[in-house]
C-alpha positions as CSV (number, residue, x, y, z in Angstrom):
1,X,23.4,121.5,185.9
2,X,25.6,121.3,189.1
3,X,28.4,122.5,186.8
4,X,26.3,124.8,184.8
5,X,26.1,126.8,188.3
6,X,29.2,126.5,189.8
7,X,30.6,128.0,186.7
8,X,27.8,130.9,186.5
9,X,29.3,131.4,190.5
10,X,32.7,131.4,189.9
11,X,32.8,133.6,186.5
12,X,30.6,135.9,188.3
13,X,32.4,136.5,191.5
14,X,35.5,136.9,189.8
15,X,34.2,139.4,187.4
16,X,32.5,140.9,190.4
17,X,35.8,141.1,192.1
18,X,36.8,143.2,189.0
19,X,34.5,145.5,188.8
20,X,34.6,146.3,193.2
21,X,38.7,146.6,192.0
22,X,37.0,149.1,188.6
23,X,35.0,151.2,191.0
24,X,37.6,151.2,193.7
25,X,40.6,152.4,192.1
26,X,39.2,155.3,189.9
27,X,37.6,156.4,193.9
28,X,41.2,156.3,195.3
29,X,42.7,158.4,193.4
30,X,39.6,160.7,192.5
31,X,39.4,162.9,195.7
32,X,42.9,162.6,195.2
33,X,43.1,164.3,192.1
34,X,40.5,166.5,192.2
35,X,42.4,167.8,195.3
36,X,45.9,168.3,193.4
37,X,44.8,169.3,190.4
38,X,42.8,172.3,189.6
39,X,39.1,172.2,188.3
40,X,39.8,173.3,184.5
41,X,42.6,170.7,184.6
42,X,40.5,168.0,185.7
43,X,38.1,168.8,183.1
44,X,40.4,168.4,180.4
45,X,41.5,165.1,182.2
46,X,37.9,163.9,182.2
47,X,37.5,165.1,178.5
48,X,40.2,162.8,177.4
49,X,38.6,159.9,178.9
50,X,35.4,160.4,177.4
51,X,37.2,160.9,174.0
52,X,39.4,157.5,174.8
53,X,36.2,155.7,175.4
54,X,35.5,155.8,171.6
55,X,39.0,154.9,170.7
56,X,38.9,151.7,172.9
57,X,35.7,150.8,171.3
58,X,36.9,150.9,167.6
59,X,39.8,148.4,169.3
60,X,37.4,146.5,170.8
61,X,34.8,146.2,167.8
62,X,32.4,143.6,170.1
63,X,35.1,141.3,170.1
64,X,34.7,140.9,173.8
65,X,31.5,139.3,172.7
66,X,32.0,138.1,169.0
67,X,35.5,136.7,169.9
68,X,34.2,134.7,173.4
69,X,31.2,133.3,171.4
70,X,34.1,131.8,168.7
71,X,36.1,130.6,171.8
72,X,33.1,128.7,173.4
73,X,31.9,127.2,169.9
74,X,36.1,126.2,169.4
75,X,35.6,124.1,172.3
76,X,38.5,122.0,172.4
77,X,40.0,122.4,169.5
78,X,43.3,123.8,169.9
79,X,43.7,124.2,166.2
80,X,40.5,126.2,166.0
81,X,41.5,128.1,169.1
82,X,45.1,129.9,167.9
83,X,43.0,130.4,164.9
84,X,40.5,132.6,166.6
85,X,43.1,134.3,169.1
86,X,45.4,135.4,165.9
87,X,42.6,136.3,163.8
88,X,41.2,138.8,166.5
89,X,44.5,139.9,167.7
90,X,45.1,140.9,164.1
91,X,41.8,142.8,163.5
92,X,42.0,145.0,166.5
93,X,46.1,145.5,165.3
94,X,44.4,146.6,161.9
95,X,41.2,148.9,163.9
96,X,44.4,150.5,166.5
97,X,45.8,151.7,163.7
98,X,42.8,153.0,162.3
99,X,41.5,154.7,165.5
100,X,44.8,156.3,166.1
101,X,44.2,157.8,162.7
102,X,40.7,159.1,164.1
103,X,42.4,160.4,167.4
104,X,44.7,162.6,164.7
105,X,41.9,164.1,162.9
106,X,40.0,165.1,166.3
107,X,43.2,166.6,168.2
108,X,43.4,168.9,164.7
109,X,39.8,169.8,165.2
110,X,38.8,170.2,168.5
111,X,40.6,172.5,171.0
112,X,40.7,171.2,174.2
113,X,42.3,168.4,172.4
114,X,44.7,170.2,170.3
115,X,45.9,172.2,173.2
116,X,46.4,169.1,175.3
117,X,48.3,167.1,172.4
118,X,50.5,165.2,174.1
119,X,49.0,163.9,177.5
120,X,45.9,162.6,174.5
121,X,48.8,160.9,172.7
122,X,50.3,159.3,175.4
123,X,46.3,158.5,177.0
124,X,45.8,156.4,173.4
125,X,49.1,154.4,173.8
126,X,47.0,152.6,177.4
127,X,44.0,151.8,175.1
128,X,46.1,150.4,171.6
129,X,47.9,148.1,174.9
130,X,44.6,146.0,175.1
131,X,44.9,144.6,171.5
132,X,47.4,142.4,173.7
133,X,45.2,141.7,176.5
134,X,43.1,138.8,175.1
135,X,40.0,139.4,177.6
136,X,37.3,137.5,174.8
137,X,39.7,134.2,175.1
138,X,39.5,133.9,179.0
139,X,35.6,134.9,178.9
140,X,35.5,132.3,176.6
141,X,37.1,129.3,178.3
142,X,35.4,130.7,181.5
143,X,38.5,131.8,183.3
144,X,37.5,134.9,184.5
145,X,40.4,134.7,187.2
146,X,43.1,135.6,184.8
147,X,41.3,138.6,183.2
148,X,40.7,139.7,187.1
149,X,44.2,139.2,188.5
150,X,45.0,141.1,185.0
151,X,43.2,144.2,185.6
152,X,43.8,144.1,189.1
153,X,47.7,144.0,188.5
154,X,47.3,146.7,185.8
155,X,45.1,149.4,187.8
156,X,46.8,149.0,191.3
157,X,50.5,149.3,189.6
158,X,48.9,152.9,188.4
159,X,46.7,153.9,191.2
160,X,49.7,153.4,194.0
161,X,52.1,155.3,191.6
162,X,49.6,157.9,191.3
163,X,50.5,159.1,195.2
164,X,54.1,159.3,194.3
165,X,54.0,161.1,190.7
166,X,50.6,163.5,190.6
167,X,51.2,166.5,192.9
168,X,50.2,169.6,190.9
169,X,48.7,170.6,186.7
170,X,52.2,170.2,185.8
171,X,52.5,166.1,186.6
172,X,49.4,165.4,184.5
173,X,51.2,163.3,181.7
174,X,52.1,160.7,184.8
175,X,48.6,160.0,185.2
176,X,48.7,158.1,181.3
177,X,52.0,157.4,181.9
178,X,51.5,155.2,185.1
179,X,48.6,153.4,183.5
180,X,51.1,152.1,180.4
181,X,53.2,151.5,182.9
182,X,50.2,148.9,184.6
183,X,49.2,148.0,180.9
184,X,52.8,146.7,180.1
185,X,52.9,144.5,183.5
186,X,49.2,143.5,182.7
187,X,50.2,142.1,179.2
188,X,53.1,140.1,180.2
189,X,51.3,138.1,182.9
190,X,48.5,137.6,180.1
191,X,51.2,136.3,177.7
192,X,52.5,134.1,180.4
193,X,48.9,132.2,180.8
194,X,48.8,131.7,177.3
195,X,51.7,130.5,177.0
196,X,50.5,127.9,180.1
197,X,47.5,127.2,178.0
198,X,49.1,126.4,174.6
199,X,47.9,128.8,172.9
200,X,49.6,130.3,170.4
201,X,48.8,133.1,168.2
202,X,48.0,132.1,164.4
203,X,46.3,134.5,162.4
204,X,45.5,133.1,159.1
205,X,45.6,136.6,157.1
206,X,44.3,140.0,156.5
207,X,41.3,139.0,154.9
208,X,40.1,136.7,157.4
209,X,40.9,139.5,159.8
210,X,38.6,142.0,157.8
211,X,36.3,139.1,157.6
212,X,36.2,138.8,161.5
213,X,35.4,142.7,161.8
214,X,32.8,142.0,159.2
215,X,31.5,139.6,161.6
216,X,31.9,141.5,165.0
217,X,30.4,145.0,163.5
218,X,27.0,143.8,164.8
219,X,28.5,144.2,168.2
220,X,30.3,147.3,167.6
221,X,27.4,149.1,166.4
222,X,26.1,147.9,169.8
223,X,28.6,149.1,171.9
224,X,29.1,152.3,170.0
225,X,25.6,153.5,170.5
226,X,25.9,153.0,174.1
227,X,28.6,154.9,174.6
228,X,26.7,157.6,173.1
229,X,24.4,157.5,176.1
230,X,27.6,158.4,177.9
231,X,31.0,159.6,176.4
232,X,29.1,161.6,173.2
233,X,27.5,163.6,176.4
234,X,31.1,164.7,177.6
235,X,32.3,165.1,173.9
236,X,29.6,167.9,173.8
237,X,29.6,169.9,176.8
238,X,33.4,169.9,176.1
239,X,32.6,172.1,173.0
240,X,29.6,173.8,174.8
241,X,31.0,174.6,178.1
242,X,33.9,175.2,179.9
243,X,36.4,173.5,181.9
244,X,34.8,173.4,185.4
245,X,31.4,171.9,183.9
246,X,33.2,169.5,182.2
247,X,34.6,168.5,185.9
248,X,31.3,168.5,187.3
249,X,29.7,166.2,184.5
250,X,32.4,164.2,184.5
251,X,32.7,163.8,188.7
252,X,29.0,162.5,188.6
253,X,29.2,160.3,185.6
254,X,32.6,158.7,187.1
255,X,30.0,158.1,190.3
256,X,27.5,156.6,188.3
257,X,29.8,154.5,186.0
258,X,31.5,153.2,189.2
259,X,27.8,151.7,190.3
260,X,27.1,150.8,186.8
261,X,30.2,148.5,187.1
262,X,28.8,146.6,189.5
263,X,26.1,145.2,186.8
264,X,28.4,144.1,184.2
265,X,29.4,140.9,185.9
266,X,26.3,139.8,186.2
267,X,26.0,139.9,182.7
268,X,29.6,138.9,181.5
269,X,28.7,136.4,184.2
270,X,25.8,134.3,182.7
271,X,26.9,135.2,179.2
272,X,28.6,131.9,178.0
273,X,26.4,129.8,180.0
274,X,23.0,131.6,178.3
275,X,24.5,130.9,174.9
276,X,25.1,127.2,176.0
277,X,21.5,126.6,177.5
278,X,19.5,129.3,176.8
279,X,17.7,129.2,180.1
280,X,15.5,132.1,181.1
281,X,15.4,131.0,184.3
282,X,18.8,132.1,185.1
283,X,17.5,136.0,183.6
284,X,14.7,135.1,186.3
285,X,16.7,134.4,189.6
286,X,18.6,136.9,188.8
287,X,15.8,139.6,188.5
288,X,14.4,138.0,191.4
289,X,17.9,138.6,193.5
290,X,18.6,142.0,192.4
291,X,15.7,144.4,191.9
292,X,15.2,144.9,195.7
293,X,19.1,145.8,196.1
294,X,19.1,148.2,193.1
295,X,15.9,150.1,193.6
296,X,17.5,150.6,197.2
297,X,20.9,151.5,195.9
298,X,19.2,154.2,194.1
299,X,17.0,155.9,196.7
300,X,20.2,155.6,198.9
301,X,21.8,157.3,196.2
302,X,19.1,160.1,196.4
303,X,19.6,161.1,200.1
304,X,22.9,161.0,200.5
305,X,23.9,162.7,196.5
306,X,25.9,166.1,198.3
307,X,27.4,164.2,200.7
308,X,28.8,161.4,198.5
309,X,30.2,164.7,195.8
310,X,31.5,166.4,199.3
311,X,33.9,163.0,199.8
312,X,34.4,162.4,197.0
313,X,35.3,165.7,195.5
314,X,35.6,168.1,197.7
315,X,33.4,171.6,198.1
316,X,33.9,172.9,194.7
317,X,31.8,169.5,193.6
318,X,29.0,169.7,195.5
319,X,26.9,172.4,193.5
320,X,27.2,169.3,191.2
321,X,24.5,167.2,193.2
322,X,21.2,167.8,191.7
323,X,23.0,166.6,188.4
324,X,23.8,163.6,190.4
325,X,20.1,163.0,191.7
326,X,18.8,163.6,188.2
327,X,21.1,160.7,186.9
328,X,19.2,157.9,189.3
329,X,16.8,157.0,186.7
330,X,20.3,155.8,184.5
331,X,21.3,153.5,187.6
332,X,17.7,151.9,187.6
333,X,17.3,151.2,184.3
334,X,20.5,150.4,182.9
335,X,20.4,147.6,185.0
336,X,17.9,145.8,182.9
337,X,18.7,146.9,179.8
338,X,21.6,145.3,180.1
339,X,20.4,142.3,181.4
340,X,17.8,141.5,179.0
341,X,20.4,143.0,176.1
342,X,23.5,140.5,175.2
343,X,22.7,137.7,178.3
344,X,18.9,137.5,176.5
345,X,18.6,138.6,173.3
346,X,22.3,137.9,172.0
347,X,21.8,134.3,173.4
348,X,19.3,132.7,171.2
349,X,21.3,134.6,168.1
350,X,19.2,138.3,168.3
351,X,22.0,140.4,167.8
352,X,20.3,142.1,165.2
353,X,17.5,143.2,167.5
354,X,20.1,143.6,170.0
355,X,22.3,146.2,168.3
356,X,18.7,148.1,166.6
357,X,17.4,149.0,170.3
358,X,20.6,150.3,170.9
359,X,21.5,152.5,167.9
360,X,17.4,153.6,167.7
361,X,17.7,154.6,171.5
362,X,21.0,156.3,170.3
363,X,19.7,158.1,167.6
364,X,16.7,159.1,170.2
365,X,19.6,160.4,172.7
366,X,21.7,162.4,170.2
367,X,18.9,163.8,168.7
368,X,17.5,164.7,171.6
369,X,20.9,166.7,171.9
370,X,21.1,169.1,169.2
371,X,17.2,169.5,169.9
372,X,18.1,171.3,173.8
373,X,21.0,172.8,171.8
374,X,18.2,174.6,169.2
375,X,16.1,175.6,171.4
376,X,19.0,176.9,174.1
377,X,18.0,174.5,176.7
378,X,21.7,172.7,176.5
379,X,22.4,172.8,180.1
380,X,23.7,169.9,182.8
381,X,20.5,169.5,184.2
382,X,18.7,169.0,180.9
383,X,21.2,166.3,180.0
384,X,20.7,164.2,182.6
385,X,17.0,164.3,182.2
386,X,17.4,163.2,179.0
387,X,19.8,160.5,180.1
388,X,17.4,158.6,182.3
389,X,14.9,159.1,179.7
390,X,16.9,157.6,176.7
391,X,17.8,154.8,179.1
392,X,14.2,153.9,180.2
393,X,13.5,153.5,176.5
394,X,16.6,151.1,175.8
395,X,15.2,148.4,178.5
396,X,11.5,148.5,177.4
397,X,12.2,148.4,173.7
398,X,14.4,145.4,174.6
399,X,12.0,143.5,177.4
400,X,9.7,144.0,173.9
401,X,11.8,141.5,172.1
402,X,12.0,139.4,174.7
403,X,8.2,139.0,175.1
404,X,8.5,138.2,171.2
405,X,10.8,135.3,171.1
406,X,10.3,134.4,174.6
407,X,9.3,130.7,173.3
408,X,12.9,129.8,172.5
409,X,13.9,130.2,175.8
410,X,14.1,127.5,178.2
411,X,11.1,127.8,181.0
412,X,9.7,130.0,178.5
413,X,6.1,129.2,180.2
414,X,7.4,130.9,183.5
415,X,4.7,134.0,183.5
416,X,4.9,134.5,187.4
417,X,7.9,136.6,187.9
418,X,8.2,140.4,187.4
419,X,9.5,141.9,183.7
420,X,9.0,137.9,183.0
């Protein structure tokens, strides 16, 4: 149990370092950039992103899930192990491919795209660089270090660079230029600690590699439908509206992604331990530890909205702020639904469930979409209502389940603690 903790500790710390270095970084260089570059350029910079979002999720596929669940069960066989590495490593080869294909197809259709060929292109090449990366094999063995020093390597090689390279519209291909640059370094130090740790990769064929996306599309479907709480929200008011809304949506989701990263570890954090034990009592401390900091994050959040857009953006972002306020319900929320998601349900083998209150709440959200668009109520301000709404639903549909398979939890008969 001593063990059990320590580990829970460490993973989580250093995943927690991560996400500080996720949410710092991207605030570096956004004042920055939203100084140097012009509003209509940073909208076509945030644009990207959002599109790149759904190409690093057809690489992923839920292997960062799928593929550390097959590392813990390989336990210590080596054998096993290559195995697992090669056959993912060859599946997301096989789903780069295929999304690059994708990315082809949208730059034909959609303008902002087409007219910003290139710097899309070259924004791609950073996401088909963490096929190499092998984060699901370190989650796996619990060595959360090297996927830390990693990203840390990788996003302060391209944040520093930024400074040197980024003065004006014109320098916007260094900004996905730097971050290969950070991938590349990022890959060889990942290579190096396989190496260390005898791994080598073995795929055992296409097949199996089909097989293994077979497997992981559970996850996918998962992590697909989430995004489209998010990134299908940019892909939208990119065709609706113009550059400078774009901006604005895009300055306030950046904000709220950067909190949101702080959750994550948590969750990445307990993950291999709550498939070991399956101990609800670790769901429980953790509730118990957290609520009173995030229900004050977010009413901080509230007050100080124009002032944090004013920093962070400058002047021509602060008409951005009620946008900002109406996305605090998302902060809440998420928080939860992510914690009784994967670390709960997806630990006592409810991925099904899972993935359905993901993709229902999805549907619910994109739905809810074309509905403002009908009846010409498509605005910012409508989104985001209907952003903290959809996310509201995703944590009660899930603390649902829960209540329903409660019993095969540890300490299921704990009844004293809130959303317990």
């Amino acid at each position: 149990m001593k063990n059990s903790k320590h580990a829970i500790v460490k993973n989580t710390s250093m995943l927690y370092i991560m996400s500080i270095a996720k949410m710092i970084f991207p605030l570096i260089t956004l004042p920055y950039l939203t100084r140097v570059l012009t509003v209509p350029c940073y909208g076509v910079v945030t644009y990207v992103k959002a599109i790149m979002q759904y190409m690093q999720l057809i690489v992923d596929f839920g292997f960062i899930l799928s593929g550390t669940k097959d590392i813990v069960m390989a336990g210590q066989d080596q054998d096993k192990l290559n195995h697992e590495v090669g056959n993912v490593f060859m599946a997301r080869i096989l789903l780069g491919s295929f999304a690059f294909g994708c990315l082809c197809i949208l730059i034909h259709f959609i303008k902002i795209l087409n007219e910003n060929a290139l710097f899309t292109i070259l924004s791609f090449v950073v996401v088909f660089l963490t096929c190499f990366l092998m984060d699901f094999y370190f989650r796996g063995i619990e060595k959360m270090e090297i996927i830390t020093i990693r990203f840390v390597v990788m996003r302060g090689i391209s944040t520093i660079l930024t400074f040197f390279f980024v003065k004006s519209d014109k320098d916007i291909f260094w900004i996905p230029i730097l971050d290969i640059i950070g991938s590349i370094a990022a890959v060889v130090l990942v290579w190096i600690e396989l190496w260390k740790n005898n791994v080598r990769i073995r795929p055992q064929g296409i097949s199996i590699a089909f097989a293994k996306i077979k497997e992981s599309a559970v996850y996918f479907f998962s992590d697909m439908a989430t995004t489209a709480f998010n990134a299908f929200n940019t892909v939208l008011v990119g065709i609706y509206f113009n550059t400078v809304e774009v901006a604005y949506w895009g300055v306030c989701m950046q904000i709220i992604g950067a909190i949101q990263s702080l959750y994550s570890p948590i969750a990445d954090g307990i993950y291999p331990q709550m498939v070991r034990n399956k101990d609800i009592g670790i769901i429980k401390r953790i509730i118990k530890i957290f609520l009173p900091l995030i229900a004050a994050g977010c009413i901080f959040t509230f007050f100080v909205a124009k002032y944090a857009l004013f920093i962070i953006g400058g002047s021509q972002y602060v008409d951005a702020a009620p946008i900002l306020k109406l996305l605090i319900p998302v902060l809440f929320f998420s928080f939860f639904s992510i914690l009784y998601g994967w670390p709960t349900l997806g630990a006592i083998g409810k991925e099904k469930e899972t993935t359905m209150t993901t993709v229902v709440t999805a549907c619910i959200q994109v739905l809810g979409l074309f509905l403002l668009i009908a009846v010409g109520k498509f605005n910012l301000i409508t989104i985001a209502i209907l952003r903290g709404i959809t996310e509201s639903i995703l944590f009660f549909s899930r603390y649902l389940f829960y209540r329903k398979f409660k019993k095969q939890f540890k300490n299921a008969d704990y009844n004293g603690q809130m959303f317990l």
